[in-house]
N, C-alpha and C positions, 0 to 999 in steps of 0.2 A: 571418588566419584559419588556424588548426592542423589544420583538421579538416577532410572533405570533405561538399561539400552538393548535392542533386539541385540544380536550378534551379527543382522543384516545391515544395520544400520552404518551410516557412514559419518560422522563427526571429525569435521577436518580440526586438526590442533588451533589454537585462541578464541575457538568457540565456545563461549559464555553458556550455560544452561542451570538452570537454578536447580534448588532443593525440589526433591520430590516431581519432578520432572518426570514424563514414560515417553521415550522414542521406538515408534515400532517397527517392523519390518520396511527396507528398503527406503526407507527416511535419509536424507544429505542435509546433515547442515553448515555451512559455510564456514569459514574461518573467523570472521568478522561480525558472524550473527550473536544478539544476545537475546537470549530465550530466558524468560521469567521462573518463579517459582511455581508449581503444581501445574505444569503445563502439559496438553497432550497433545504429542505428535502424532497423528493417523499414518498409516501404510502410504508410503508412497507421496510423502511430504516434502518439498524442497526449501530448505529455506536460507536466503542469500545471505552474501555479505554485509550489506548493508540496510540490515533488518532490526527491528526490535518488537521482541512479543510479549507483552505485560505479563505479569503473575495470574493463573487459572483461567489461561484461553484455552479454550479447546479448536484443534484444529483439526478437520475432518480426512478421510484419506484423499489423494492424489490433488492435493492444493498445493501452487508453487507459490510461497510470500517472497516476489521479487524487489531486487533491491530499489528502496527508498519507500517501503512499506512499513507501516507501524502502528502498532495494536498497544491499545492501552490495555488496563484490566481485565477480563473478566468477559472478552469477546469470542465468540463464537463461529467459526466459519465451516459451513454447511460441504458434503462432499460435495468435492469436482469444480467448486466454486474457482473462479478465478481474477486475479489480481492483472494491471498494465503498468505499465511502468514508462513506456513509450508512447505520445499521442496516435504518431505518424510512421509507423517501423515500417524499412525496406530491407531486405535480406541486402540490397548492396550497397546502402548507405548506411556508416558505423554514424548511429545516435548514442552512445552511450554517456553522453556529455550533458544531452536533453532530457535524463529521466525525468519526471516527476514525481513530486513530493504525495500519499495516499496516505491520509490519516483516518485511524479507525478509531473512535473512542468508546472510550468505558462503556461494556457490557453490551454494545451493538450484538446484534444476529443477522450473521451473514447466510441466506439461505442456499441448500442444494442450487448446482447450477448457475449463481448468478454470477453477473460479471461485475467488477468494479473499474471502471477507467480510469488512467493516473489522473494524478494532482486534485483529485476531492476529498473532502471530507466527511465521515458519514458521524453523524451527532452520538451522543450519550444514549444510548436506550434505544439506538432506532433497530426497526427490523426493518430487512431487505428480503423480498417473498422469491420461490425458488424462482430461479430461473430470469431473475428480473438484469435489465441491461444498467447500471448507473453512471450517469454522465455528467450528472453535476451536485453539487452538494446539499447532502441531507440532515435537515433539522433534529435534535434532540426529538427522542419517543416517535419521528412518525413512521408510518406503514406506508412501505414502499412497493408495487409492483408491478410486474409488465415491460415493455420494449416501445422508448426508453422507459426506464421509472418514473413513476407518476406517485405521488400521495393521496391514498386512499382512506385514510385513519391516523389514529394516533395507539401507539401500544403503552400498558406499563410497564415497569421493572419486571414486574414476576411475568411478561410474557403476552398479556389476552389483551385483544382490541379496547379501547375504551371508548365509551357510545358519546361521544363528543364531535360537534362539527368541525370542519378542517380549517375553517376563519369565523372568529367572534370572541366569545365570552362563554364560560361555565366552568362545573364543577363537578367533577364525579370522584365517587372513592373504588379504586380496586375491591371486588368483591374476594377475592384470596388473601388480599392482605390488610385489609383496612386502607392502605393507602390511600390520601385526599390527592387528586390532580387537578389543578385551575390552567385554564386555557384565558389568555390575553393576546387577542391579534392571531399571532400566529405562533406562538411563543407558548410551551405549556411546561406547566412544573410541577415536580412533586412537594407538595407541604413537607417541612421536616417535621 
């Protein structure tokens, strides 16, 4: 074993968990789950079968990553946040056959609170502000918040709003990092 585990914790056998990995108390993870390397699992973590959590996500306590959820890199998800996996669930009709597909990519932040509905995608760099409801798919860097999510800004890598409009043209640099960002349309990047 590469990785560290509460004594609380419950890791069903063929579950994947990388190097340097921390499972804390009262954590389940599936049989079928494949958890990255330098990951941290918060108190009270569930995470399905049919999961995948990139290398150095951080995952906050009592978040369930239900099956057909999948975190790239370096993603973040805020406590109490929660995942769907079902558009339309009824306790007495078995959908287990309708999941959808929730992709999170590189370095997203999932805030306290928020909800993500299945089958979207949330872009590279974006943040989701606490408590925000998301129900359709979100752009690379922007700032999402509210019921439902709405875009309000654009964020960089290292985090802080950037002072850019939400549609046009410009250029601003991360004041922490130098970073250049150019916005086209609606489309924004970071300069390499």
């Amino acid at each position: 074993m590469n990785y560290t585990a509460h004594p609380s914790a419950v890791i069903d056998d063929g579950a994947e968990i990388g190097e340097g990995s921390r499972v804390w108390h009262f954590v389940h993870v599936c049989s079928g789950a494949r958890v990255g390397k330098g990951v941290s699992l918060g108190q009270n973590v569930f995470v399905g079968n049919k999961v995948v959590v990139g290398d150095r996500c951080k995952i906050q306590n009592n978040v369930s990553l239900y099956d057909n959820v999948t975190l790239e890199e370096g993603v973040f998800c805020g406590p109490s946040m929660v995942f769907t996996n079902v558009h339309n669930p009824r306790a007495l009709i078995e959908r287990k056959s309708e999941y959808r597909h929730t992709l999170v990519r590189r370095g997203a932040t999932l805030g306290a609170n928020c909800t993500i509905v299945c089958g979207v995608t949330i872009g590279e760099h974006a943040f989701i502000g606490a408590g925000a409801v998301v129900n359709r798919d979100v752009k690379a860097y922007a700032l999402m918040v509210g019921v439902p999510a709405r875009q309000i800004g654009w964020m960089s890598e290292f985090g802080e709003q950037l002072p850019l409009p939400l549609l046009g043209a410009g250029e601003t640099t991360c004041k922490h990092t130098g970073e250049v960002y150019s916005l086209d349309g609606d489309t924004l990047r970071r300069h390499p």
